[in-house]
C-alpha angles and dihedrals in degrees: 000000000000113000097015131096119235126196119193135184103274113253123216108238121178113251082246087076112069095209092067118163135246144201108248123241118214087225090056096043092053092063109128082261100063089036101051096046088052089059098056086054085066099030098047086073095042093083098135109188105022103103112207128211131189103264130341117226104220092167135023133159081002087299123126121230104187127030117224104252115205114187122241092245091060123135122230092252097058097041079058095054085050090053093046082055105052089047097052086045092056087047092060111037096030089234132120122254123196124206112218140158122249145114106297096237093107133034125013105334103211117185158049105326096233097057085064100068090179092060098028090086103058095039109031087096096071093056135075104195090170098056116086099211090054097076113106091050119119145171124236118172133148118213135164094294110036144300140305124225112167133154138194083238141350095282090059087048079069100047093046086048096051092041084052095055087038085059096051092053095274111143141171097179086171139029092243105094079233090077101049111105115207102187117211118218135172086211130047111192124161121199108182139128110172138124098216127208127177111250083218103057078197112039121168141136100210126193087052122117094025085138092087093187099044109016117030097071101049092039081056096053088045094054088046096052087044098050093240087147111095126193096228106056103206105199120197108146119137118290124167090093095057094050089055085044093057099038093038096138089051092054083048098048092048114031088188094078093070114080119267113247118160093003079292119114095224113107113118078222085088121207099286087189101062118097104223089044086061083045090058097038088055093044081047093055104036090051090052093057091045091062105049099027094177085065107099101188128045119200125253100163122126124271104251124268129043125267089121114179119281104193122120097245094057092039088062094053080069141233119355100267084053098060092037089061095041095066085052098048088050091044094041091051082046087058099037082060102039104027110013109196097041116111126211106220122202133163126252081226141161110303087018102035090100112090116275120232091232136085124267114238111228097240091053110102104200116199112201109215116221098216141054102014114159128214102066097263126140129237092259104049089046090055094044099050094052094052081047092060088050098271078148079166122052136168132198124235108199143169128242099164139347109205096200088045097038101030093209094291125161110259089014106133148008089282086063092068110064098180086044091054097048096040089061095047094055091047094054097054085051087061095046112253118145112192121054133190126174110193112209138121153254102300118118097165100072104019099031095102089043088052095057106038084050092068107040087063091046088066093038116009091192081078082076079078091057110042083118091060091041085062102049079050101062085037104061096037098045101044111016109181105015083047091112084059099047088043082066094039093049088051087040084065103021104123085231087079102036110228106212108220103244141128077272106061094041083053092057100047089051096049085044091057091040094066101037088053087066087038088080147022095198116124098220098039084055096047099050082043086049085048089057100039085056075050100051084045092056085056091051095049097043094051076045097062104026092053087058106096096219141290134098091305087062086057099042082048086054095046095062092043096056091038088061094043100052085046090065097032090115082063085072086213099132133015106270102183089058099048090056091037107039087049098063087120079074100076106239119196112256094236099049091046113125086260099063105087114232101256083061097041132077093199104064132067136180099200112133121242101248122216092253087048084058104046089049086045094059094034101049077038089060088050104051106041111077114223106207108205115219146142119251116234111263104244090195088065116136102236130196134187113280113235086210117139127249131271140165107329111232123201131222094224120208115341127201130187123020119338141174137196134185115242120190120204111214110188087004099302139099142206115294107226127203107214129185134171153147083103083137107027124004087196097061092084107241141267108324096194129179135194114226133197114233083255082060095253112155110243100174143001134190145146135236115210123236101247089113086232116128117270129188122225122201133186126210118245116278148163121309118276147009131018138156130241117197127174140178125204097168083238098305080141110238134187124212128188138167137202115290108268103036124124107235118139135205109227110228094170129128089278104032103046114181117233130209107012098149119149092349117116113238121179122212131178119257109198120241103253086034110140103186134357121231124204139167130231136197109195107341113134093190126025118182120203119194118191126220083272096059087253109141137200117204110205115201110202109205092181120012158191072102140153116246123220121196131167132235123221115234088248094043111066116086083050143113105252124183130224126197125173124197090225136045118255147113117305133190148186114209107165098042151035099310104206118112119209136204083223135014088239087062096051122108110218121179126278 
């Protein structure tokens, strides 16, 4: 619950998981933070004066029963939040609210606590106006003769503004005015009694609204009416650059200022160890926060990228993370002197993500980022080692979607995934940390539901506990009627389930929308369905064009699919901005380039999609898109060793990423596998691998180093039959091999994808009464499928990521089968056993 600490029994998580859990220390848990939030468990039923009753009627028959009172001393910012609220009330109710001066004490009290001096003394206690990280709290609470909605400042006015009208059935799910619900009701009555206070002190999702035409006003009005803003600002963007851009002349002036790389002074990363380099980064920093004194924090965090300084003075301050720190600590004392109270933020991130050596100063927030950190250390121990250097305050970078990595797909990225999303944010309030910012992007097609239930549990993580509802929620009040439809369409494309993008997946979002547009005759329901359907035709555009090699096809291809896009851009459904700027390799024409406004650019169009548009869209979409009906394999299936006879062994090549395999123990051993990697990185650290039960206990761990030298791996003896090997080497590329007849699979679900299989023979098992076999594939233009008889099938992909059919003759199923591609990519089996074998003797088939 907002403003409440919660400690919970500490859950094991595997180092693969970056929300791993951890045991509390009472010295941890007794930051300002902890402690401030444990007084407002005692302090939030201490309200003496205020005398509660079970609900207050504001409306009712289209007549106000309150006014909204404002107090004289009243800013302009929160009169106009009076005023916000009296309109949306009216809205709502049909009545009529006036905004008018006076004490507080009657009607429907609306400011900063402190401007009502009749209310101030029986409710001063619950505020901190003094404490920086106590800006967002507020006070709503409804009594015999009005309501009560009162903030530390004028920030936390708005958020008690927007949680009163929440609470009355006012929502804005998604940027897009389309998906903003106005209830109407005859009779406005508020029942609520609570002092609120986010359980983020920090709470942000950065990289959305670039798009400063289409997206950044109504991204605004959604972070308003979801309460994004927070009080206290942390700012740890990268800044190195910036220092060299405002003292330019003195870089100039002393090229030694600039890091060595190559015996050259040239790297952005700047020489940390010189003196005068310290001097600017502290004037750098003391001028910022003049002038914006209600910034609290100030950014010392890299600039991105590598190309740290190689002289001798900055290698003796120590490792990355080291020199990195050490900016932050000078900088930080330098502050502690000149402006006390102000804070120097800076990320736990990639070369300097593993714990320093030094000690953290107490007015450095570090942010542990929860990607790309080098060095070979877990969550965990990256976490740990910084508390253990003094970092008493930490934040979490995440990532919730990344437009140029995830393209606006459906299931791409952690946004995708709703239940995903809130889960991690409540674990990480469990672990203490106390700012939160989750970088992704305007797409709100796919992470829109990610985006909002994100927030919700940034304020109250207990709402983890409730995404179900959340949804339900969204559902009934989106859709209404059509609501049993779009619940199929929003798990069709939830990343939990992971949607594979295919002809069969766009077929079924188009069938889907077709059937929940006759659903309803409601405007706004259609409209947010038409919104999704322009949507579900930008998927289909975009697996059009990227599955096309090259040549001039591949840019007419693009050129429909950024002309749809732009044209839908006010949905607010993908990011726009990115598909035109992170495709320049396309070769975009340089008229037709983001830059180019539209009355100059033949490639973009305002018109808006008619209804009749969208009906032929989804109904030429049904038809052309291909729906392959199938069973998915059964995980849960008991398996056994095969007793087939050897053939050809084939090899898995060099794998990259996450992988698992299925080991099985016979007389309590199992396979011995030689390992090696770092064949594409050697900084990544290795291959961190663990043995799992088939209850998913973990038996063994261990790590390979990166040296691209053999290693053999050993288990220790266990109990018959199978268990699961999964390894993660953050993309250093390993191979992995075992003697021939063990039986050691390669996983090619939904959730274990192979990758890189081209031109390598790998066997699977193809159940006796099997009719066809369905797989998936990423980027292969040819597979090729041989039967137990030697018979093959070619299968020539013409677009692609794409499911594969392929029939299986009456004498051919219960039998090892082989599968080889021309060019590396992901590969799946989705109807049948998906485990994938060097041999057929070495397969498991089911019992």
């Amino acid at each position: 619950m907002a403003a409440f600490l919660m400690i919970a029994p500490t859950r094991f998580r595997s180092f693969l998981d970056p929300v791993a859990k951890t045991k509390f220390h009472l010295s941890e848990m007794l930051s300002s933070f902890t402690c401030r939030q444990l007084l407002v468990l005692g302090l939030a039923f201490c309200t003496s004066g205020l005398t509660a009753r079970a609900a207050t009627v504001l409306a009712d028959g289209k007549q106000a029963r309150f006014k909204v009172i404002v107090s004289a001393a009243a800013g302009t910012e929160v009169a106009a939040k009076a005023q916000l609220l009296a309109d949306h009330l009216g809205r709502i109710s049909g009545a009529e609210f006036e905004v008018a001066g006076g004490s507080g004490a009657k009607g429907i009290a609306v400011g900063v606590y402190s401007e009502f001096p009749a209310l101030a003394a029986s409710v001063a206690h619950l505020f901190d106006p003094d404490d920086p990280f106590r800006q967002d709290e507020y006070l709503l609470r409804s009594h015999d003769d009005g309501l009560y909605v009162l903030g530390a400042t004028p920030l936390a006015v708005s958020h008690a503004v927007w949680d009163c009208l929440h609470r009355l059935g006012y929502r804005r799910f998604f940027p897009a005015k389309t998906w903003e619900i106005i209830p109407r009701l005859p009779q406005l009555a508020l029942e609520v009694d609570g002092f609120v206070a986010p359980d983020f002190v920090f709470h942000r999702f950065s990289g959305i609204g670039w798009d400063v035409e289409n997206t950044v006003p109504p991204f605004k009005e959604w972070a308003e009416r979801n309460r994004m803003t927070a009080g206290f600002d942390l700012v740890n963007r990268h800044i190195y650059q910036a220092i060299v851009r405002r003292f330019q002349k003195e870089f100039e002036q002393h090229p030694e200022y600039y890091g060595l790389e190559n015996s050259k002074r040239t790297s952005h990363k700047i020489c940390i160890a010189n003196p005068d380099v310290q001097a600017l980064a502290i004037r750098f920093a003391s001028e910022t926060l003049s002038q914006k004194p209600e910034v609290e924090t100030v950014s010392m965090e890299p600039s991105d990228g590598f190309r740290w300084c190689e002289c001798a003075e900055c290698a003796a301050l120590g490792s990355v993370s080291d020199r990195a720190l050490t900016l932050a600590n000078v900088t930080a004392r330098a502050l502690q002197k000149k402006q006390p109270g102000k804070f120097v933020g800076m990320l736990a991130y990639a070369m300097h993500a593993p714990p320093p050596s030094i000690r953290v100063e107490t007015n450095v927030i570090v942010t542990l980022a929860t990607r790309y950190a080098t060095g070979g250390h877990s969550f965990d121990e990256i976490r740990d080692g910084w508390q253990a250097k003094g970092a008493s305050r930490l934040g979490i970078y995440d990532y919730l979607g990344l437009s140029h990595v995830h393209k606006n797909l459906p299931g791409r990225g952690k946004g995708a995934n709703p239940e995903w999303v809130a889960s991690s944010i409540a674990e990480f309030h469990e672990d203490g940390f106390a700012f939160y910012n989750g970088e992704s992007c305007d797409s709100w097609g796919s992470l829109g539901l990610g985006h909002y239930v994100g927030i919700r549990c940034l304020w109250d993580a207990d709402e983890a506990e409730n995404v179900s509802d959340l949804m339900d929620d969204f559902l009934s009040k989106c859709f209404g009627s059509a609501q049993t439809e779009m619940r199929a369409f929003y798990q069709l494309i939830d990343g939990k389930n992971d949607p594979l993008l295919s002809e069969d997946l766009v077929g079924r979002m188009y069938r889907i929308l077709g059937a929940a547009r006759k659903a309803t005759t409601d405007r706004d329901a259609l409209a947010r369905i038409g919104d999704l359907a322009l949507y579900t035709r930008y998927v289909e555009l975009y697996r059009a064009y990227s599955s096309i090699p090259a040549g001039d096809q591949r840019l007419q291809a693009f050129e429909a699919y950024l002309r749809h896009a732009y044209r839908m851009r006010k949905t607010g459904m993908v990011d726009v901005k990115s598909a035109f700027v992170r495709n320049r390799r396309e070769g975009i024409p340089p008229d037709c380039q983001w830059r180019v406004p539209e009355a100059e650019n033949p490639w973009k169009s305002s018109e808006l999609f008619s209804d009749q548009e969208i009906d032929a869209i989804v109904e030429q979409g049904a038809a052309n898109n291909v729906v392959v009906e199938f069973r998915p394999f059964d995980p849960t299936t008991r398996l056994a060793p095969s007793g087939l006879p050897s053939a050809k062994r084939g090899t898995f090549g060099e794998r990259r990423g996450p992988h698992q395999f299925l080991l099985w123990a016979t007389n309590g051993l199992l396979p011995q596998l030689t390992m090696s990697t770092g064949h594409l990185s050697t900084n990544r650290g290795g291959v961190r691998w663990e043995l799992l039960k088939a209850d998913g206990k973990v038996l063994q761990s261990g790590v390979v180093p990166p040296n691209r030298a053999k290693h053999t791996v050993t288990f220790k003896a266990t109990t018959d039959g199978p268990h699961r090997l999964r390894y993660e080497d953050q993309g250093a590329g390993t191979q992995i091999s075992w003697p021939p007849g063990s039986t050691a699979l390669g996983l090619a679900d939904r959730r274990h994808y192979q990758y890189g299989i081209g031109l390598r023979g790998l066997y699977f098992y193809v159940p006796k009464g099997s009719k066809q076999i369905v797989a998936w594939v990423s980027s292969v233009s040819r597979l090729t499928f041989s039967d137990a008889s030697g018979r093959t099938k070619k299968c020539e992909l013409s677009t692609w990521p794409n499911l594969v059919v392929v029939d299986v003759k009456e004498d051919q199923d219960g039998q090892a089968w082989s599968v080889a591609s021309n060019v590396n990519g992901q590969f799946m089996l989705l109807n049948i056993p998906p485990y994938l074998a060097l041999s057929p003797d070495e397969l498991l088939v089911p019992r």
